[in-house]
Residue, then its C-alpha position, 0 to 999 in steps of 0.5 A: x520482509x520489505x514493504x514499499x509505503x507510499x503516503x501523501x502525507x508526512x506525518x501518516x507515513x511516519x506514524x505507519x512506518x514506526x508501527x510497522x517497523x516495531x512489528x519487524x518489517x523493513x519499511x522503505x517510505x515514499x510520497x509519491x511512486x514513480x516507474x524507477x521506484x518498483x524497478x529500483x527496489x524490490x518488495x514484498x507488499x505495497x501499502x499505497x494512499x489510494x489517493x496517489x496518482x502515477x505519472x499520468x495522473x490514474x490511480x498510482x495501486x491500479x497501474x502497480x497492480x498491472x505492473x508488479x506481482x506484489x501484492x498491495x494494500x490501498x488506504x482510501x480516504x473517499x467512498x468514491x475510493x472505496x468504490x473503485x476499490x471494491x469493483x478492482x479486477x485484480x485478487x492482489x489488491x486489498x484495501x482500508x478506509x481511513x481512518x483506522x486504528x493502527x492496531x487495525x492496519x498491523x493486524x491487517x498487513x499480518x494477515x495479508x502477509x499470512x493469506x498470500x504466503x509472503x515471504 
């Protein structure tokens, strides 16, 4: 299974690519996502920094959740995030507050996987 992270920050990418590489998945990592990234690369879930903005400046996992059928798991740092979050339209889209134990971010990604009958 290939998992496309797309994290801001460099050490938590890092951090959740080692765990999840561990757990057996295929991690192809990114800071930032870009059209030709999904077109370029084709995944089975998306782990996404709710914080992450697409080439016009929205929120990178909604204008994905339109675009893409995988499905995608969005880290949020803010309530205001988490708010968003929760009133998403799309039944694709799952979320984590930051912070989270690793432990917790594997189990869920598992469960995801299991729920949504990914590859």
């Amino acid at each position: 299974m290939q998992i496309l992270l797309v994290e801001r920050d460099t050490y938590l990418r890092a951090g959740f690519a080692f765990c999840l590489e561990a757990e057996g998945y295929r991690v192809l990592q990114a800071s930032k996502i870009t059209s030709s990234t999904l077109r370029e690369r084709q995944v089975d879930l998306i782990v996404i920094d709710a914080g992450a903005q697409d080439e016009s400046g929205g929120p990178a996992w909604e204008s994905l959740a339109e675009s893409t059928s995988s499905p995608i798991l969005a880290l949020a740092l803010s309530q205001e995030e988490e708010s968003r979050l929760r009133r998403s339209r799309h039944h694709r889209v799952a979320y984590l507050v930051k912070p989270f134990s690793l432990r917790l971010f594997v189990h869920t990604i598992n469960d995801l996987c299991v729920r949504l009958q990914v590859a």
